[in-house]
C-alpha distance (Angstrom), angle and dihedral (degrees) to the residues before:
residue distance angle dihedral
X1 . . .
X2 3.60 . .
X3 3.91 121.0 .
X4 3.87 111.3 -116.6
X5 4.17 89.8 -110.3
X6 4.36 89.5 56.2
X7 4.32 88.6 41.4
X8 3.96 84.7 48.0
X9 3.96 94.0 49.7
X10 3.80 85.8 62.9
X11 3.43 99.5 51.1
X12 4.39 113.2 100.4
X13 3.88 114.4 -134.3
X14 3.58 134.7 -172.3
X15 3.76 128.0 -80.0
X16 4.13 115.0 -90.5
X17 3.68 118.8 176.1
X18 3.69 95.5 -144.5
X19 4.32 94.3 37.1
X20 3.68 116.1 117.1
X21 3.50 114.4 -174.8
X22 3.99 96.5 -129.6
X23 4.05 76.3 79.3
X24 3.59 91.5 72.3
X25 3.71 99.5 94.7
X26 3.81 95.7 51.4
X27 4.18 81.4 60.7
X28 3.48 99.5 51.2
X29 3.95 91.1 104.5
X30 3.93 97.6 45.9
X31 4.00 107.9 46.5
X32 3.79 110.7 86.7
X33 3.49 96.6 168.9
X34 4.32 109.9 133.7
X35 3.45 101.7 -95.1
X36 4.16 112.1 -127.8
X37 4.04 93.4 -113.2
X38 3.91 129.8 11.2
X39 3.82 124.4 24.5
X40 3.62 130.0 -47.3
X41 3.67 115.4 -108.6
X42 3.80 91.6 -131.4
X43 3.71 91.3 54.2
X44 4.03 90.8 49.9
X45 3.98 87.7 51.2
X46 3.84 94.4 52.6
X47 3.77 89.6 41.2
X48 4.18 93.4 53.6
X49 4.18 86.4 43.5
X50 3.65 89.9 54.1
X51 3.75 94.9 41.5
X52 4.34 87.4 49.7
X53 3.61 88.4 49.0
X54 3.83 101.4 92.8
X55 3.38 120.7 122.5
X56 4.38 87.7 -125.6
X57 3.37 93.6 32.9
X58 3.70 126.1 -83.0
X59 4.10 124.0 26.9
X60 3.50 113.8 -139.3
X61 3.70 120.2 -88.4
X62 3.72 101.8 -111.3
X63 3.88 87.1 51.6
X64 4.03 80.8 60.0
X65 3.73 88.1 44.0
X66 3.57 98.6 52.4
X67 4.06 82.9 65.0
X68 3.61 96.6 31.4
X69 3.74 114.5 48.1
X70 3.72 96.8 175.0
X71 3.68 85.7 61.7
X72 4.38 106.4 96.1
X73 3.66 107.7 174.1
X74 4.20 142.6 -1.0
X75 3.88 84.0 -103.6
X76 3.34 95.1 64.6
X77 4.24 94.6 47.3
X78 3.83 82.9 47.0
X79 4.23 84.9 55.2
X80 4.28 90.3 42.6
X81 3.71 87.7 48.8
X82 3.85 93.3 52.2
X83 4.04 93.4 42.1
X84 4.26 82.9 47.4
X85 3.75 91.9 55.1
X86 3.69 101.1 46.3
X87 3.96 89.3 46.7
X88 3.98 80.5 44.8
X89 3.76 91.7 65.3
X90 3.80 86.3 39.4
X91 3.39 89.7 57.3
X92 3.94 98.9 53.2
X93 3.46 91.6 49.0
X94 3.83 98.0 45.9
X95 4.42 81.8 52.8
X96 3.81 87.3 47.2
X97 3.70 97.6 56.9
X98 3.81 92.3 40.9
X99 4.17 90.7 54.7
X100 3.66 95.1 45.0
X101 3.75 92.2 43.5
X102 3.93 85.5 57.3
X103 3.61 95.8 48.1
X104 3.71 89.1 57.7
X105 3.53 88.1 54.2
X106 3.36 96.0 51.7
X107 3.98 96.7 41.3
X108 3.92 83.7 60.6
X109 3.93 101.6 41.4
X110 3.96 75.9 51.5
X111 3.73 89.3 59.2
X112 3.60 93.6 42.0
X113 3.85 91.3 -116.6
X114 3.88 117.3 153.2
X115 4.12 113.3 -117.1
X116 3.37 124.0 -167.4
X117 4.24 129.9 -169.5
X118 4.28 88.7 -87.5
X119 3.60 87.5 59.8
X120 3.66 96.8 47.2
X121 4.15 84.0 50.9
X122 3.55 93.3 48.9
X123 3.47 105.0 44.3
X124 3.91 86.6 52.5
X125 3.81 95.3 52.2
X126 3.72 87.5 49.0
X127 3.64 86.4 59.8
X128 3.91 101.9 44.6
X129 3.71 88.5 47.9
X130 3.95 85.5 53.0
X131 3.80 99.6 52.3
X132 4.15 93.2 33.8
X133 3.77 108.5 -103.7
X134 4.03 98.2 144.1
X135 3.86 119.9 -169.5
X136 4.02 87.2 36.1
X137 4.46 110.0 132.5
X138 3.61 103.8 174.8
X139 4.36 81.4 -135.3
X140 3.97 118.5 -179.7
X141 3.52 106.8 -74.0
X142 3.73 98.8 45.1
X143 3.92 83.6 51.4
X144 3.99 85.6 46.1
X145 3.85 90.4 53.7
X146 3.63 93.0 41.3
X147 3.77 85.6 65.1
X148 3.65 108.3 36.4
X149 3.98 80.6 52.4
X150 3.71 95.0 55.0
X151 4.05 94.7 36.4
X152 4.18 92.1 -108.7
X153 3.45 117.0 163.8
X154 3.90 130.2 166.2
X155 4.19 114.8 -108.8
X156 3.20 140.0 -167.3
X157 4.30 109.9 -105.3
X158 3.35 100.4 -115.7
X159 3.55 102.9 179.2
X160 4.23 132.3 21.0
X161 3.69 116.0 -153.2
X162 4.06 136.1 172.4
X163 3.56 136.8 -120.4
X164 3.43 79.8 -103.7
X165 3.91 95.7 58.2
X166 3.89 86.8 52.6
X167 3.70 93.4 57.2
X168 3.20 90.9 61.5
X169 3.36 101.9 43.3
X170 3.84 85.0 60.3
X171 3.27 100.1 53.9
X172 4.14 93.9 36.1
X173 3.77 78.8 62.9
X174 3.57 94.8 51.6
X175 3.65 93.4 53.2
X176 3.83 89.5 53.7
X177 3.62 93.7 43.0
X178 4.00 81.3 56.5
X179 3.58 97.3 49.5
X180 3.53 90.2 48.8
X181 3.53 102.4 60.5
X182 4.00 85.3 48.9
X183 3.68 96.2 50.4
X184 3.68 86.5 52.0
X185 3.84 95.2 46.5
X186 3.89 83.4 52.0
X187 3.98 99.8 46.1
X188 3.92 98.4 61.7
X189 4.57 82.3 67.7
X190 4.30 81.9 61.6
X191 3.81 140.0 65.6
X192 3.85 116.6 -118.6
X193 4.11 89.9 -107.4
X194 3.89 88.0 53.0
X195 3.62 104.7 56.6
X196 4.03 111.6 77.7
X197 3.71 153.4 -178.4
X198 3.39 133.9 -155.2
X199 3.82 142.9 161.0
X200 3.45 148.7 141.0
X201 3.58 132.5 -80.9
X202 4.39 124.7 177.9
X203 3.35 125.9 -143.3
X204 3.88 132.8 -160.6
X205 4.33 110.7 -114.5
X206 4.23 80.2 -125.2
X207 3.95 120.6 29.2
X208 3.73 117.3 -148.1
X209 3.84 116.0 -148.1
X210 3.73 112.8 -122.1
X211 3.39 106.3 -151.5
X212 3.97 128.7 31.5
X213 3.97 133.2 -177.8
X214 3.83 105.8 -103.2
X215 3.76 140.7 177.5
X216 3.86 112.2 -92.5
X217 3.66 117.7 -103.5
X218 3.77 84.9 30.9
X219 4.30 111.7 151.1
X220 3.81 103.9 -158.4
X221 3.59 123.8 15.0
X222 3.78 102.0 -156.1
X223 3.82 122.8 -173.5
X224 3.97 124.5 -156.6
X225 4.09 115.4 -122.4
X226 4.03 120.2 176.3
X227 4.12 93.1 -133.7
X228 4.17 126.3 19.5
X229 3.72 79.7 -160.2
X230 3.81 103.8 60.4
X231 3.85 83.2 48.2
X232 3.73 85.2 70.7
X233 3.48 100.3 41.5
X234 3.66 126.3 80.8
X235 3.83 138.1 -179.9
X236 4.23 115.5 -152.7
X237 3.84 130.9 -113.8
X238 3.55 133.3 -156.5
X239 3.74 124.2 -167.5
X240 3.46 123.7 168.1
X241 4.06 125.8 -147.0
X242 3.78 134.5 -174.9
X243 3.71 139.5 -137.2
X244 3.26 94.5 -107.0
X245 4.01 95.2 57.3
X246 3.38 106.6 -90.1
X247 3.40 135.4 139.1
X248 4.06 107.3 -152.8
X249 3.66 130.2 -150.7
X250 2.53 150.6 -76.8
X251 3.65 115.2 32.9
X252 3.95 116.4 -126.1
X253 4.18 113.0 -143.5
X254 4.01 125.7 173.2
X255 3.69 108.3 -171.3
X256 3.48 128.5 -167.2
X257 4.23 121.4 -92.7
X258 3.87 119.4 169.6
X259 4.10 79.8 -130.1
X260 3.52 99.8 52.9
X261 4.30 85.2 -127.1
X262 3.85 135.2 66.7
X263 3.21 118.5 -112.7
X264 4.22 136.6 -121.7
X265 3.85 81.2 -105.5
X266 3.74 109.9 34.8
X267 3.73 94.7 42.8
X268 4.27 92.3 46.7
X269 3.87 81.7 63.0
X270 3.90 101.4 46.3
X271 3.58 120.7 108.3
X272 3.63 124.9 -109.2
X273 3.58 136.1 -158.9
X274 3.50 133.7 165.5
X275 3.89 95.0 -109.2
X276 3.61 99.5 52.6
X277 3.89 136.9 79.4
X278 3.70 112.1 -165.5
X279 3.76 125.8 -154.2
X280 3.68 146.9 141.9
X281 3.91 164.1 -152.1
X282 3.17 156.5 -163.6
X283 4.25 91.5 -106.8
X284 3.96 94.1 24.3
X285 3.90 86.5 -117.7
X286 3.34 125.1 97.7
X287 4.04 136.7 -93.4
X288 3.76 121.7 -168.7
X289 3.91 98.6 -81.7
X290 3.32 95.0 64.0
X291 3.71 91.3 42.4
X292 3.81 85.6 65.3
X293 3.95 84.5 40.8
X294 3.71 88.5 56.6
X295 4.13 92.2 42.6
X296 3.91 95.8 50.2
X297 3.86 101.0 39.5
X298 3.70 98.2 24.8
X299 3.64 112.7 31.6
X300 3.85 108.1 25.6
X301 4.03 93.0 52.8
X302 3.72 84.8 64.7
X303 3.83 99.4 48.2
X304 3.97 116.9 77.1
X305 3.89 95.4 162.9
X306 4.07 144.5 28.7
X307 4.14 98.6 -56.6
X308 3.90 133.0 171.7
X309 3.34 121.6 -131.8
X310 3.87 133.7 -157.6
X311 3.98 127.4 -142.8
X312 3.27 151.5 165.9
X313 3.82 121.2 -92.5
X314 4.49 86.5 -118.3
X315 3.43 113.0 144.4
X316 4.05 90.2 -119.8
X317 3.75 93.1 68.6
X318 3.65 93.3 81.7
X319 3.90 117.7 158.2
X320 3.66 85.7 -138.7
X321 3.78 87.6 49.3
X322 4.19 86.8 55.4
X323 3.64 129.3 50.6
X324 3.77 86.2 -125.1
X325 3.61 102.2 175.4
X326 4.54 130.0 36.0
X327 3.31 124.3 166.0
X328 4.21 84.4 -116.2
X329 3.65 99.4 42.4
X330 4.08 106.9 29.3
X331 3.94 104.5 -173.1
X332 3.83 128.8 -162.5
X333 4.16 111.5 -163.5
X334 3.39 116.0 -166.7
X335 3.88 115.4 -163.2
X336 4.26 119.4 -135.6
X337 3.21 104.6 -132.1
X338 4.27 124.8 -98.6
X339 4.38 110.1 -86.2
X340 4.04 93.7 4.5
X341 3.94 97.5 79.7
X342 4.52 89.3 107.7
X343 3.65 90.1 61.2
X344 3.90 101.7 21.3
X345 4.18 104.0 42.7
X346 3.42 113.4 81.1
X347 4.18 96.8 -147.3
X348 3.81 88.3 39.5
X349 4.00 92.1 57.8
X350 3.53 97.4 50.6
X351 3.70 129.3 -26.0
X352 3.44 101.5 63.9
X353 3.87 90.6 66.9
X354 3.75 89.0 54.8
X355 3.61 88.6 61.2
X356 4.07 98.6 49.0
X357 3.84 85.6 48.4
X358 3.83 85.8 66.2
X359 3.35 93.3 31.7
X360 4.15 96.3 60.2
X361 3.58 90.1 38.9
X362 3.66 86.3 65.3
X363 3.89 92.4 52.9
X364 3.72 95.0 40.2
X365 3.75 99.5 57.1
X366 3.96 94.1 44.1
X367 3.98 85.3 48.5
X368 3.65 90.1 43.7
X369 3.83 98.9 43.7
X370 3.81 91.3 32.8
X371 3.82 90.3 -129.5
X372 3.84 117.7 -177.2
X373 4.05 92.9 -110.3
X374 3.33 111.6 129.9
X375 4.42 97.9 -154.1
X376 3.54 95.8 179.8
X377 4.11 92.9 67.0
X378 3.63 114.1 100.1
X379 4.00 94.2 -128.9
X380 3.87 89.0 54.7
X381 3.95 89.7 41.7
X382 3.84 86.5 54.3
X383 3.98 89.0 40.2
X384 3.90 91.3 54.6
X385 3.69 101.3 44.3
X386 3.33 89.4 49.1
X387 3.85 90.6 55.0
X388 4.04 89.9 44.6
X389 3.95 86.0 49.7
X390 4.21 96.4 52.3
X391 3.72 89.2 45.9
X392 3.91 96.3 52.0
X393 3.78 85.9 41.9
X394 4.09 95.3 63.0
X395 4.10 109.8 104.5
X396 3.81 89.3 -112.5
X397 3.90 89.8 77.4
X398 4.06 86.7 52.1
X399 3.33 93.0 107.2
X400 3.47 97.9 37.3
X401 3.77 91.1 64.5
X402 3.82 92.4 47.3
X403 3.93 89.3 55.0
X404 3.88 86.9 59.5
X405 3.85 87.7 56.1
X406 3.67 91.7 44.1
X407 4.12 93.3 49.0
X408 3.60 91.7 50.4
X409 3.68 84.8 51.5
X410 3.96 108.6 -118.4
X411 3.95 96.1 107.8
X412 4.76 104.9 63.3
X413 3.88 89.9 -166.8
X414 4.00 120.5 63.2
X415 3.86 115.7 -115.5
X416 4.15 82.0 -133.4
X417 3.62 126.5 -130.4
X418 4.01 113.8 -14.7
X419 3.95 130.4 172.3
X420 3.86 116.8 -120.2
X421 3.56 132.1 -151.6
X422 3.86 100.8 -77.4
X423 3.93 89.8 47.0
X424 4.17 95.9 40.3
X425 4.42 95.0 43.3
X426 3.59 108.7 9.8
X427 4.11 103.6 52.7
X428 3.75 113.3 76.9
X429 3.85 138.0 135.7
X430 3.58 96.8 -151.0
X431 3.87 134.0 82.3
X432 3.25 107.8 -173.9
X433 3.79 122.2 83.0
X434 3.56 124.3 -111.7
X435 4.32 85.8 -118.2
X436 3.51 93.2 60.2
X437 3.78 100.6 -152.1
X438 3.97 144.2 133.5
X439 4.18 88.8 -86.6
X440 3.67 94.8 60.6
X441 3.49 93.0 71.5
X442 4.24 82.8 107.0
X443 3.79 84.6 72.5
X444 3.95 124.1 -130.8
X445 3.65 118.5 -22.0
X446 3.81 102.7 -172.7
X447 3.80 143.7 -24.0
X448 3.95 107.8 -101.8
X449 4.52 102.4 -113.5
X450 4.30 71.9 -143.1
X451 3.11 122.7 44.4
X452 3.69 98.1 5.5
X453 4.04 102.7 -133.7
X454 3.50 118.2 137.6
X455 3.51 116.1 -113.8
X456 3.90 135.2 -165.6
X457 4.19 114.2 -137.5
X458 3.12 96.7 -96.7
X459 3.72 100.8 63.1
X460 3.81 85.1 32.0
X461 3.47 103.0 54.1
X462 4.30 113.2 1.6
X463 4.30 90.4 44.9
X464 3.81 86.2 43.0
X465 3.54 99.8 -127.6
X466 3.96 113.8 -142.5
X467 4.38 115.8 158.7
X468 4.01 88.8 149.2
X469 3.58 96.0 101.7
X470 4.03 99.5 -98.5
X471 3.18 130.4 108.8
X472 3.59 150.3 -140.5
């Protein structure tokens, strides 16, 4: 009888581009595929299991036969059993290389170290050599399995750092690991509503998508935007959540005016809404008057109690800058600590990218469409953040919210599975709008968070639509 290395030499296997067949022999143990004479391997394992299986050892072959016809005498499940163990020890060996290989990988991802498909190969043949598997050479397509198995995939470096930079990381994430515990210490004295985050996030007056579909082989993929220059200039949000999920209002915007003010004229023709507040400056960021701004018409309206409240260490979020404490509305602030705010801010971890997935939507299917909507006005600016801020407000994103908290490490138990915004307003079978009219020839927009119709831009966006119990 053939060994299981001469039956596996006959056996045809797809096309690769990088296989050589010397690899053949490190595969022995993962092909299954019937072999063109003789008996599968697979079969002969499942055979010898079956045949082990008795309850005082053994059962008698022709018990094993009456499941396995292929199988003709005891001698030849004494032979399958023999070929089963030495593949057996194979096996383990073949597993061992492949989880020490991926420890190495991860040891040097760990140290920020770039690895490339040579050191995958080496550090694998270092490791059969180690635990005695001769012959084994770690060629192409056991390097390609090894990394479609473990989810590997080259990347562009996006970012270089020094030892230095890691230092600091390390002890940036002790200081948030620090602050942490304390927050949490402190949070147990509040209610849910009453604990809160805030901070500020910029966005450009015109986004510019990222990423498009394009035509293989394609050299440039250019995208069309109405102004470089309001691709570089931003105005400032700042929204405010809760522990408990919420996303309070109203929203607080500072846009950008050459003057630093509105004027009669300019601010006559804003738009309001009930959900907004509306400011400005000179930058479109925000200095420490309208940080008290934002604190007195924004953030005290929503307090009724004794809350905590978590910012940023910025220099504008001066207690003297905020009537932090009344005898009404007694207010703790608790400042993240400096360089940890991506693993340590609740909107920064998470929620904030929610809201610029809506927010380039928006941009994309008026640049797409060509849609007369001016974006970089201030009263559509106001009229779009507003609709962003009544979506992410419906109690679908609930849980959403609380997995920002949780990331950034102030909530121990998971919220559980939520929806986000691609799931909740961007997946739908139907294209046709809910209105049913001669405008929604554009096809569906979004999926209302509220009331869950589908609705084409125009009744999105140009009739303003609003069914989440505010109003104008």
């Amino acid at each position: 009888m053939n060994s299981p290395l001469q039956q596996l030499s006959q056996i045809t296997t797809l096309r690769f581009d990088d296989y050589e067949p010397e690899c053949e022999e490190e595969y022995e143990d993962e092909i299954e595929e019937d072999e063109p004479t003789g008996t599968p391997f697979y079969l002969k394992l499942r055979a010898v299991e079956y045949w082990m299986s008795g309850r005082n050892g053994k059962l008698k072959w022709t018990t094993v036969q009456n499941r396995y016809r292929f199988i003709t005498s005891e001698r030849q499940l004494y032979a399958f059993k023999e070929q089963v163990d030495r593949n057996g020890d194979r096996l383990t060996k073949f597993k061992q290389i492949r989880e020490k290989t991926l420890a190495d990988f991860e040891q040097a991802i760990a140290n920020r170290h770039a690895v490339h498909d040579m050191d995958i190969a080496r550090w694998a043949r270092k490791h059969a050599k180690a635990i005695g598997l001769p012959g084994f050479k770690a060629c192409p397509w056991w390097v390609w399995k090894f990394k479609r198995t473990n989810r590997i995939c080259s990347r562009k470096i996006t970012k270089v750092v020094t030892s230095n930079d890691l230092k600091n990381d390390q002890e940036n994430l002790k200081l948030a690991n620090e602050f942490r515990v304390r927050v949490r210490s402190l949070i147990t004295d509040y209610l849910p509503t009453h604990v809160f985050n805030s901070d500020q996030s910029g966005f450009n007056y015109e986004f510019a998508s990222k990423r498009s579909l394009q035509f293989k082989g394609t050299k440039d993929a250019t995208v069309l935007v109405s102004s470089i220059n309001a691709t570089t200039h931003s105005y400032t949000i700042q929204p405010i959540t809760t522990l408990e999920g919420d996303l309070i209002t109203p929203l607080f915007i500072c846009l950008q005016e050459p003057s630093g003010k509105f004027g009669p004229i300019v601010k006559k023709g804003l738009f309001t809404c009930n959900n907004v507040v509306a400011e400005c400056s000179k930058s479109g960021k925000l200095n420490k008057e309208l940080v008290r701004n934002w604190f007195e018409n924004a953030f005290l309206p929503a307090t009724s109690s004794k809350s905590l409240l978590l910012l940023d260490s910025w220099s504008g979020h001066d207690e003297k800058v905020c009537v932090l404490a009344t005898a009404e509305n007694p207010c703790k602030i608790e400042k993240i600590p400096p360089r940890t705010t991506a693993i340590a801010q609740p909107l920064d971890v998470y929620f904030f990218r929610q809201w610029k997935i809506l927010t380039k939507k928006i941009y994309d299917r008026v640049s797409l469409d060509n849609l007369t909507v001016n974006l970089k006005e201030r009263s559509n600016i106001i009229k779009m953040q507003s609709l962003i801020h009544y979506q992410l407000s419906s109690p679908v994103f609930k849980k959403m919210i609380q997995y920002s908290w949780f990331k950034a490490g102030y909530l121990e138990d998971d919220p559980g599975r939520f929806q986000n915004v691609n799931e909740v307003c961007f997946t739908f079978k139907e294209d046709l709008c809910v209105q049913d009219c001669s405008q929604c020839s554009e096809g569906v927009f979004l999926l209302c968070s509220w009331c869950r119709n589908p609705l084409c831009f125009s009744h999105f966006f140009t009739a303003y639509h609003n069914c989440s119990g505010h109003s104008m």
